[in-house]
C-alpha positions in Angstrom: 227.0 -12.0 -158.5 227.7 -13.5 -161.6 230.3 -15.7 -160.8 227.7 -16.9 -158.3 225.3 -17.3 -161.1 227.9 -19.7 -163.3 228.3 -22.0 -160.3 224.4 -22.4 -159.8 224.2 -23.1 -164.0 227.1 -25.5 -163.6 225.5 -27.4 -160.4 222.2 -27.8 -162.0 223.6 -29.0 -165.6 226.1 -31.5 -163.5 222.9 -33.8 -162.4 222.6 -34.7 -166.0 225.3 -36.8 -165.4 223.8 -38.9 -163.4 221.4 -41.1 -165.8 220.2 -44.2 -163.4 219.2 -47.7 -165.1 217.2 -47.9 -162.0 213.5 -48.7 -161.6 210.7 -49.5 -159.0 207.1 -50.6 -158.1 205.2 -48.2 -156.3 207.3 -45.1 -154.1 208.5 -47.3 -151.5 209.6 -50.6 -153.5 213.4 -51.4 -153.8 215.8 -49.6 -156.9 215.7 -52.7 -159.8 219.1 -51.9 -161.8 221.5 -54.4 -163.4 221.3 -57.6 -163.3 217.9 -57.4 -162.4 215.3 -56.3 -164.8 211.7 -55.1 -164.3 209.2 -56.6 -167.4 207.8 -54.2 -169.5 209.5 -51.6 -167.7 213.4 -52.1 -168.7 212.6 -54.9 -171.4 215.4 -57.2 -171.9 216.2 -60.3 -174.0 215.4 -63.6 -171.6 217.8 -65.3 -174.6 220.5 -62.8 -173.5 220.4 -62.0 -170.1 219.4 -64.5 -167.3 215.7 -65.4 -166.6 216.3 -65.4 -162.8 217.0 -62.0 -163.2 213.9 -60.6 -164.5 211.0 -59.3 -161.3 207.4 -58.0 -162.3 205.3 -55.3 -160.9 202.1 -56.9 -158.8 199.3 -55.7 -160.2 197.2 -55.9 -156.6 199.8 -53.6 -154.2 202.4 -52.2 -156.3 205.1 -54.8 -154.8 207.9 -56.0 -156.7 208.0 -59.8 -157.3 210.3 -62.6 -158.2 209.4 -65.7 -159.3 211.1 -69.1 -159.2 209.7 -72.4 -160.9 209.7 -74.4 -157.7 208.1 -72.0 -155.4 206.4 -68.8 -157.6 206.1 -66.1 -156.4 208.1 -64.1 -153.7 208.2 -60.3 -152.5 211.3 -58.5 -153.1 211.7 -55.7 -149.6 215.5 -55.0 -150.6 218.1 -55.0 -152.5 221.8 -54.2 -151.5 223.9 -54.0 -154.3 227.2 -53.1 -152.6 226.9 -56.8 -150.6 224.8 -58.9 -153.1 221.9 -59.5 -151.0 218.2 -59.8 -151.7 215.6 -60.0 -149.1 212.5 -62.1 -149.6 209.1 -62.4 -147.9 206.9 -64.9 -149.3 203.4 -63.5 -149.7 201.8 -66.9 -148.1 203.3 -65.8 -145.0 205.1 -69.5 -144.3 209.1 -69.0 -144.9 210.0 -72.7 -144.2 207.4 -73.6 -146.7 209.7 -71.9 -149.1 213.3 -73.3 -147.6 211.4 -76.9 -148.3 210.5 -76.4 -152.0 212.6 -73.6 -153.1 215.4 -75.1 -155.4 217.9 -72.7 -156.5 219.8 -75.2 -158.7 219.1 -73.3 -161.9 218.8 -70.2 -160.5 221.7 -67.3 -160.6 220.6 -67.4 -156.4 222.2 -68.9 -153.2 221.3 -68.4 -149.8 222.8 -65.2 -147.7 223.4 -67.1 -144.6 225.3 -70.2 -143.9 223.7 -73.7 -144.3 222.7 -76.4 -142.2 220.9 -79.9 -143.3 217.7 -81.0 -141.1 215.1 -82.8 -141.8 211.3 -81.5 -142.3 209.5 -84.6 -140.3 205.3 -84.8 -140.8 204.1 -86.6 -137.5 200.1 -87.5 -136.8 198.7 -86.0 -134.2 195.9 -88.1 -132.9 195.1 -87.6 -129.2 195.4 -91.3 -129.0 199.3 -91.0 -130.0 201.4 -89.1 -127.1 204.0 -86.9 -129.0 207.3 -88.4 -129.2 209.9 -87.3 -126.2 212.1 -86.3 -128.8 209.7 -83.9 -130.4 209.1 -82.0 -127.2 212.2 -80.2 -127.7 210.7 -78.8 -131.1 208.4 -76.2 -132.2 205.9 -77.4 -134.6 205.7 -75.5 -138.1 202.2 -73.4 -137.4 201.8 -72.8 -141.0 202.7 -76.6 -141.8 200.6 -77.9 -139.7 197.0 -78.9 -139.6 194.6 -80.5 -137.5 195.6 -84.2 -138.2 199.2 -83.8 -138.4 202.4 -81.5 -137.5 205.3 -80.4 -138.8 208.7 -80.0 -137.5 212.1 -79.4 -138.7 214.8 -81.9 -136.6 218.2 -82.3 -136.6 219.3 -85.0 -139.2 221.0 -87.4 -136.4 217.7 -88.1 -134.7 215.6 -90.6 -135.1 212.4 -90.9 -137.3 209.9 -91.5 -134.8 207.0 -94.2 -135.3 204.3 -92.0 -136.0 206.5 -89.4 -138.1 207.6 -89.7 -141.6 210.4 -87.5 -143.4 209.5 -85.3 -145.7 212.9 -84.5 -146.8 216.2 -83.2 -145.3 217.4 -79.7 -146.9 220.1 -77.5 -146.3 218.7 -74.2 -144.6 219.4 -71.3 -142.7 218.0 -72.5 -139.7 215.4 -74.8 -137.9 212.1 -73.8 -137.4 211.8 -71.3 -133.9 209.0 -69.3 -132.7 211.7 -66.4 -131.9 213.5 -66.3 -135.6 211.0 -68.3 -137.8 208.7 -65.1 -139.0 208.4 -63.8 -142.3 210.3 -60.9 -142.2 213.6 -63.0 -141.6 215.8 -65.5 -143.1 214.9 -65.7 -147.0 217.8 -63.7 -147.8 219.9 -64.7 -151.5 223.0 -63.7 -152.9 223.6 -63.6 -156.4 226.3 -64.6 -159.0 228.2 -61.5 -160.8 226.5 -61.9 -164.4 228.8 -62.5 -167.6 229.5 -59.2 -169.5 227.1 -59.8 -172.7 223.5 -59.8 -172.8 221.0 -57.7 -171.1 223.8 -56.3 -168.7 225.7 -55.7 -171.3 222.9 -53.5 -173.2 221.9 -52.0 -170.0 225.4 -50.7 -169.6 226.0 -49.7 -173.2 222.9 -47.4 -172.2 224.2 -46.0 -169.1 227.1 -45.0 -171.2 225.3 -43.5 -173.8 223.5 -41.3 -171.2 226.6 -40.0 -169.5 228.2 -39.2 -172.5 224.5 -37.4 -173.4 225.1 -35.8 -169.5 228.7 -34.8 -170.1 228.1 -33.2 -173.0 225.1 -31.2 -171.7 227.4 -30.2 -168.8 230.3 -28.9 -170.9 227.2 -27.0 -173.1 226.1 -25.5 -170.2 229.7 -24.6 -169.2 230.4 -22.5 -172.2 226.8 -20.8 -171.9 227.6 -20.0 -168.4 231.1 -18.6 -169.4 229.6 -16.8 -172.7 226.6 -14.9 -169.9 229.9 -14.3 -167.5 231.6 -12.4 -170.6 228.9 -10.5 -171.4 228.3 -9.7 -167.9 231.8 -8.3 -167.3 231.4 -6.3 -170.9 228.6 -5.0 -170.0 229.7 -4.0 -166.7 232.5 -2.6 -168.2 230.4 -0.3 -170.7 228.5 0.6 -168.0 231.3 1.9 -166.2 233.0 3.6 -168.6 229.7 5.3 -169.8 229.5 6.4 -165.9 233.0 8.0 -166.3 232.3 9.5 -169.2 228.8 11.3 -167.7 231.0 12.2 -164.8 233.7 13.9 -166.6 231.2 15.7 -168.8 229.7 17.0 -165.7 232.6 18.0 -163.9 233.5 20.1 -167.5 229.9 21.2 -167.6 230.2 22.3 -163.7 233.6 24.5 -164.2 232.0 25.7 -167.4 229.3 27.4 -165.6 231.4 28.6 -162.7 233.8 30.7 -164.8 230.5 32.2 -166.2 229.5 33.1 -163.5 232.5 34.3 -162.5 232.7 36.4 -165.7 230.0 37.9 -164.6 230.5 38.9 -160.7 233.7 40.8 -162.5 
């Protein structure tokens, strides 16, 4: 029973070993750890530690955010930090307006999936101006488009029809389709491994701080444990000699009264 007891003090004390960096926003919002820092909750130095990095808690739903200076801001659903993959949902609910602005060029950010250049193409759509053959073959852009004009994303070897302009060709994950074109797919980033200095750095010096904390709080309760165990066992030990001690006394008491009465059936 009391070795029992040592292994449930032990177990407990163990999970102060485990001190996590990690944040969120709200119960169900992705674990923010290193690299990636949530404002005011695990403040870092934006001189130290990469800008990109940093996410906010929205004030409206409890999401976790990330901004970037040629889009603002996007929803963070998950984070994998075993493959380096962050997925995105932009809150205006049109991913290929994001693939068009979003420039990553100064970011710490790529994009997950591979790459292929087309061309965002703005065409008029008068009812006196037939759509283009070449168009039929394309989905129009519904949250691109508006009432005087469509949107389409083409392959960069076709033609610019007469009553399209380009917008601009990008490299993207994929062209605009009714079938893999929502918002919950596609805006997924990878991320380069951060240089060993900075906020990572700090973080990190902090996560070893709180395992050494843990450790030694394990190997305190260890020795409590152990100190309870040898008490236990003394005690038990007292206990049972004190038992065999009573028991002797009685077995002396026992023979002393038979041999009076012995004494006096003679």
């Amino acid at each position: 029973m009391a070795t029992g007891h040592v292994f449930f003090v032990v177990i407990v004390c163990s999970s102060a070993i485990y001190v996590s960096n990690a944040a969120r926003c709200g119960l169900g919002g992705p674990e923010v750890q290193s690299p990636f820092h949530l404002i005011d909750e695990q403040p870092c130095d934006d001189v130290l530690g990469h800008p990109g990095y940093t996410m906010k808690c929205s004030r409206e739903n409890s999401t976790t955010v990330i901004s970037f200076p040629s889009y603002g801001d996007l929803t963070v659903m998950s984070i994998d930090y075993e493959t380096k993959r962050i997925d995105l949902v932009d809150p205006k609910g049109c991913v290929h307006e994001v693939f068009l602005n979003l420039d990553l060029s100064n970011t710490p950010f790529q994009h997950f999936y591979l790459l292929k250049n087309y061309t965002y193409l703005k065409c008029s759509s008068s009812s006196s101006l037939p759509v283009d053959h070449v168009l039929r073959s394309y989905d129009e852009i519904p949250c691109m488009s508006r009432a005087d004009h469509k949107v389409y994303t083409v392959d960069v070897s076709i033609g610019v029809p007469s009553n399209c302009r380009a917008i601009k060709t990008v490299a993207i994950p994929f062209g605009y389709s009714p079938y893999i074109s929502d918002n919950t797919f596609g805006l997924a980033l990878t991320w380069d491994s951060p240089p060993c200095d900075g906020c990572n750095n700090s973080i990190s010096d902090r996560h070893r701080h709180h395992q050494v904390l843990g450790w030694s709080i394990v190997l305190l309760c260890v020795c409590l444990a152990m100190a309870g165990l040898a008490a236990a066992k003394m005690y038990s030990s007292y206990v049972k000699k004190r038992g065999d001690n009573n028991r002797k006394e009685n077995e002396q008491l026992l023979k002393h009264s038979e041999g009076m009465l012995q004494s006096l059936e003679a």
